[in-house]
N, C-alpha and C positions, 0 to 999 in steps of 0.2 A: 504493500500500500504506500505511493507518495506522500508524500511530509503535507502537501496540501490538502490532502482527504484528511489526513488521521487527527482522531481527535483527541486531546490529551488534557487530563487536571492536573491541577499545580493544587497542592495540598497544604496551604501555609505562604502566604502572600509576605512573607518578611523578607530579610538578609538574598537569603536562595532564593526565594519561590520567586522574588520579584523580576530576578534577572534572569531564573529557567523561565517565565513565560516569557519575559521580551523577546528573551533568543530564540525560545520555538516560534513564536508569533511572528518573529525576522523571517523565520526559515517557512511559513507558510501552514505552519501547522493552526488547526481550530483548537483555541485556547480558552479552557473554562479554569477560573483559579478560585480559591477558597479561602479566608480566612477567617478566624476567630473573633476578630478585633475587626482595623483594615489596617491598609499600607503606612507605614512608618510611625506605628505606635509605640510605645516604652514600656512595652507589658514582658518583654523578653528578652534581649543583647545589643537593639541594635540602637540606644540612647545616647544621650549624655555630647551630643553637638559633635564629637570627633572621634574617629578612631585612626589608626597606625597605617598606613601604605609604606611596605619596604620592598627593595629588590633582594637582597640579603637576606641569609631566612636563617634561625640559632638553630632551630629542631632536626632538618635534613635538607642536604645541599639540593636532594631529588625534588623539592618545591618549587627550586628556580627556573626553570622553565615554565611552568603553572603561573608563577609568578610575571612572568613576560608576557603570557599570554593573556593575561589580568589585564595588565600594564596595557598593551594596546586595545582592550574591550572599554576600559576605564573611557581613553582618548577616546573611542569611536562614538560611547554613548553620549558623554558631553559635546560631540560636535552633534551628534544627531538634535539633543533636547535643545543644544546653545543654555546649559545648567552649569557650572563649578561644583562636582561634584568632589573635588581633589584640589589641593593647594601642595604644589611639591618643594618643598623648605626645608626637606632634610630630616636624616634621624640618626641620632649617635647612640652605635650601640655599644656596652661597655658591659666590661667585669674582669675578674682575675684570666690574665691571659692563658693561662693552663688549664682553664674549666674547659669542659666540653662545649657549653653552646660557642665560647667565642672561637675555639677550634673551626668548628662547625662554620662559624663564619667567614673567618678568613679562607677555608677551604672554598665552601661556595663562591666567593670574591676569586678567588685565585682558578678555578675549575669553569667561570662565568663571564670574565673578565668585565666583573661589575663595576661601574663609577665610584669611589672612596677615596679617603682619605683615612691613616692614619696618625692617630694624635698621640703627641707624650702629655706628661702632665704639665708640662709650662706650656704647650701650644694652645691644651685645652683651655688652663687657666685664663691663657690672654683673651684667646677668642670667643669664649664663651665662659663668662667668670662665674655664673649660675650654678655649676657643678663641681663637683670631688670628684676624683679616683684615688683610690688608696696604692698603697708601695703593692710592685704587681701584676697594677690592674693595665688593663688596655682601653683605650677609644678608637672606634672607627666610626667613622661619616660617611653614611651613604647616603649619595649625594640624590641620589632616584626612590625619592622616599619623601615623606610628610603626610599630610592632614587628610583625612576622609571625613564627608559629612554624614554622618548615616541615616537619620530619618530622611532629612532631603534624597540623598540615595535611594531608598526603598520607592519614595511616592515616583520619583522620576522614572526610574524605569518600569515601575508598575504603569504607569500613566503612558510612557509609550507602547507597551502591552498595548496596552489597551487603544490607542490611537493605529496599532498595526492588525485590528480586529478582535484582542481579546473578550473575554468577558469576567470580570473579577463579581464575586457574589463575596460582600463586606457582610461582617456582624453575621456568619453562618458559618459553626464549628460544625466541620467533620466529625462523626461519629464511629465509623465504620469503611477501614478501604478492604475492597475484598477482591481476591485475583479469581477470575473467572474464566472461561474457556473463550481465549483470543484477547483477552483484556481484563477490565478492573472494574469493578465496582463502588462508586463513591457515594454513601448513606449520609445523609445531614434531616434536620429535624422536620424537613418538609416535603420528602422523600428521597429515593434512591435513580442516579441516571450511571447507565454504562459508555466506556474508553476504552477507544484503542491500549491506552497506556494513562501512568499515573505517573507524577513527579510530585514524591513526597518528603517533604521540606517541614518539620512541624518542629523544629525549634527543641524546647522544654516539654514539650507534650509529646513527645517520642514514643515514651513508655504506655500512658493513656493510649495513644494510639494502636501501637502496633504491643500491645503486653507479650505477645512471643515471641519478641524478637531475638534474637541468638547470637545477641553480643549485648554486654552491659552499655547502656550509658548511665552515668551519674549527672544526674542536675545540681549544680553548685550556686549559692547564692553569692552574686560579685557585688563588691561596695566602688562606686567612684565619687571621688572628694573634689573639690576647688579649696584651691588657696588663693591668698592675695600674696603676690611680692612688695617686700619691701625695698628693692630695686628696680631698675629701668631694664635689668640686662635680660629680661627675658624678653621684650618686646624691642631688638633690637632691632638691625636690619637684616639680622639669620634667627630665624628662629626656628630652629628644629625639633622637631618631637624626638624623646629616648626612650630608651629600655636598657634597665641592667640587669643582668644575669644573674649573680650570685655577690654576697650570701641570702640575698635576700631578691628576688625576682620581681620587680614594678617596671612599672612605665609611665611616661607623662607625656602630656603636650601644650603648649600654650594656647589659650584660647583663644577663638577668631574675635571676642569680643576687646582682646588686647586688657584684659584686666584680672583676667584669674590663669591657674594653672590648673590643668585635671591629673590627676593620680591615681593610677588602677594598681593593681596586686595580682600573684598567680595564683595558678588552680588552688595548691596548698595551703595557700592564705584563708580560703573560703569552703565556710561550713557548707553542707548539703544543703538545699535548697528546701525538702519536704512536698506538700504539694504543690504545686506548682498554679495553680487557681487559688492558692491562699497563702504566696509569699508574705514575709514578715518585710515588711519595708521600713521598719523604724531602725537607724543605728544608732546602739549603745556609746556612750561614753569611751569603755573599756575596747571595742573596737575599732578607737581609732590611736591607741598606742604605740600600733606598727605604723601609721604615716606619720605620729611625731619624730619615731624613730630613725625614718627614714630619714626624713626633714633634716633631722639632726646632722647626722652621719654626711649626706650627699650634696640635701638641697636646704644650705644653711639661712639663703635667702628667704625662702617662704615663710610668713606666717603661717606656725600651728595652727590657729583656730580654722575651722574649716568656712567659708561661707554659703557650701552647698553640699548636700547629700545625695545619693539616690543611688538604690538597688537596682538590681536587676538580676537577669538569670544565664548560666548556659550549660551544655551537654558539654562533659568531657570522657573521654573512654579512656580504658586501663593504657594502651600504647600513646596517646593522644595525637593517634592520628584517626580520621575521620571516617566515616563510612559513606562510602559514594560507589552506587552502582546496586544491582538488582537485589533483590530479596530473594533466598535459595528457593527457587521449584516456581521461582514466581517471576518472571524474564521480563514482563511488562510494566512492573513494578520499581518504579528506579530511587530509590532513598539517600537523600542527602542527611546527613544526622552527625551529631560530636566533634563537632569542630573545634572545642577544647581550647578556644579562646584565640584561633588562630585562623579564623573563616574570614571578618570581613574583606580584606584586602584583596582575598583569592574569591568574592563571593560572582564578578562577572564571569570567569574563569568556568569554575563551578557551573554556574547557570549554564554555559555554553556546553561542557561537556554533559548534563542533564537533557540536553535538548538531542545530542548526538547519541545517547543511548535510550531514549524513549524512540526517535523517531529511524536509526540505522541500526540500533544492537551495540554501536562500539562505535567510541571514539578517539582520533587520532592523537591526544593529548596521551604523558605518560603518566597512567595512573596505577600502573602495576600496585604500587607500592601502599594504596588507599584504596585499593578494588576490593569490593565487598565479594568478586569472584573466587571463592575457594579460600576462604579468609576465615580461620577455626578459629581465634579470639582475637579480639582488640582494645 
C-alpha cells in the first residue's frame, strides 16, 4: 500500500507524536493523531521554555548521526513554518576528563569531526566567568548546539501536520491500541476506528497504555529551577547552555527572557514519578539542597533562592537508551517510549524514522542500537 493511501494514528501528540505526524503527513500519509491534553502542554517533558540541542552526545558516539539528521529536520521545519524553533549559542560540556561521558565525547568529536573547542580552566574562566571546573576536569564547546523551545516546538509542527492534511483529535485519551489482522486498532471514549499502522508516542503513560509491554520503563519525576544572577556574564554576547557530567550530573541554560537561568538534574536525582495522572507538583524545601549545592561548587554566581519551580515527568529505561520500533508479533505497531531525558533534541529525527517504519517497515537511519527488533531488555 503507498504512503498516500495508508492511514496511520499518532498516539500522543507531544515531543514524538508531533513530528511523526508532520513527517508522515510530509510523506502523504492520512494522518489521525490523538492526545490527552493537546499540543504543547506541560503535563509531561516537554516545559519549562528550553531545552539542550547538541551535536556531541556523553551517552554513545552511535547518536551522532541521528543527531545530524535532527540537525537538518530542525532547519527544514523552521524554514517550512518561518518559527525559531532553535537558537544555536553553544553548549559547554564539562566534567573530570577521565569519566566516561567526557571520553565518550571527545571520541564522538574526534570519530565526527564535530565543531568545538577545547577549554583549560583560564580560557574558560576568561570567557565565560559564570563557571568552575575543578583540578581534572575538562570543557568542551560545541559550537553546533544551544537553545530548543519546546512547547512552541510541539504546537508548530503539530500545526503543520495539520496544514499538510492531518487531523489531530485534542482532549481525547486513548484507551486501548490493539494490533489487529493488517493493522491496529485505536479505542478512545467515543468509540473504536481501524489503521493501517499506529505510531505510539505516549510519553509517561507508557505503562497505562501498553501494561504488557516487555521492557521496563520507569517514570521519574524531574524538578527544573530558575535563578537570578547576580552578574551580567550570563547574558553576554555567548551565551551557551551546559551540562556537567560528574560528580554530580545537571544542566543549565540561560533564559531567552535574559533574566533567569534554568537548572535540570539527572535520572538519579529524581524520585519515581507514581501515577502519573496524579503527579505531586509541589517542591519541598529539602529538594532543592542539591541546586544550592550545585550553585555552590560550579555556578557561584547565581542566587540560591529559586524564582520558579515546576515538575514534570519522563520515561527512563534500565540501559537509557530508548525504544523505537515495532512491538514483538505486532509489525504495525511502531512505539517511540524512554527516552531517558535524552529525546528532545533527536525528537525530528525520531519522528522521521516513525514515519519510515509505519509507512516502509524500515528505515535508513542507524538505529540498530535502539531497535526494539530483537531487543531482550532495556
Amino acid at each position: 500500500m503507498s504512503a498516500a493511501r495508508k492511514r496511520v494514528a499518532v498516539v500522543g501528540v507531544g515531543t514524538m507524536g508531533s513530528q511523526a505526524a508532520w513527517r508522515l503527513a510530509a510523506r502523504g500519509a492520512e494522518v489521525v493523531g490523538y492526545d490527552r491534553f493537546a499540543p504543547g502542554h506541560d503535563r509531561s517533558a516537554a516545559g519549562g521554555e528550553s531545552r539542550i540541542f547538541r551535536s556531541a552526545h556523553f551517552e554513545d558516539s552511535r547518536y551522532v548521526p541521528l543527531l545530524k539528521h535532527a540537525d537538518t529536520l530542525w532547519e527544514q521545519l523552521q524554514q517550512e513554518t518561518g518559527r525559531e524553533l532553535r537558537r544555536l549559542t553553544g553548549c559547554l560540556l564539562m566534567g573530570p576528563t577521565e569519566h566516561q561521558q567526557m571520553a565518550t565525547v571527545l571520541q564522538s568529536i574526534a570519530e565526527h569531526g564535530l565543531d568545538h573547542e577545547v577549554l583549560d580552566a583560564e580560557a574558560l574562566a576568561k570567557r565565560f566567568p559564570q563557571y568552575r571546573i575543578e583540578d581534572g576536569d575538562a570543557a568542551v564547546l560545541d559550537r553546533r548546539a544551544g537553545l530548543i523551545r519546546p512547547e512552541l516546538t510541539v504546537q508548530t509542527a503539530a500545526r503543520r501536520a495539520e496544514q499538510l492534511g492531518a487531523v489531530i483529535h485534542r482532549y481525547t485519551p486513548v484507551r486501548e491500541v490493539t494490533p489487529v489482522s493488517g493493522g491496529v486498532e485505536i479505542r478512545t471514549d467515543t468509540g473504536s476506528e481501524r489503521f493501517d499502522a499506529a505510531v505510539v508516542t505516549p510519553g509517561p503513560w507508557v505503562n497505562d497504555l501498553l501494561p504488557a509491554l516487555p521492557w521496563e520503563v520507569q517514570i521519574r519525576r524531574i524538578i527544573s529551577a530558575w535563578f537570578v544572577p547576580t552578574t551580567d556574564a550570563w547574558f553576554g554576547e555567548e551565551r551557551p547552555a551546559f551540562i556537567r557530567t560528574a560528580p554530580t550530573h545537571c544542566y543549565g541554560l540561560p533564559s531567552p527572557d535574559g533574566i533567569s537561568v534554568k537548572l535540570g538534574l539527572s535520572q538519579a536525582l529524581h524520585r519515581p514519578a507514581g501515577d502519573p495522572n496524579q503527579l505531586d507538583r509541589t517542591v519541598q524545601p529539602e529538594e532543592l539542597e542539591i541546586f544550592a549545592d550545585l550553585m555552590g561548587r560550579y555556578l557561584p554566581d547565581l542566587n540560591p533562592d529559586p524564582t520558579r519551580l515546576a515538575v514534570y515527568m519522563e520515561g527512563y529505561t534500565g540501559s537509557s537508551r530508548p525504544l523505537v520500533g515495532p512491538l514483538p508479533g505486532a509489525e504495525n505497531l511502531i512505539l517511540l517510549a524512554g527516552f531517558s531525558g535524552h529525546g528532545f533534541k533527536l525528537s525530528p529525527a525520531f519522528g522521521d524514522i516513525a514515519a519510515d517504519l509505519a509507512l516502509d517497515g524500515s528505515s535508513p537511519q542507524p538505529i540498530d542500537f535502539i531497535s526494539t527488533l530483537d531487543r531482550t531488555a532495556a
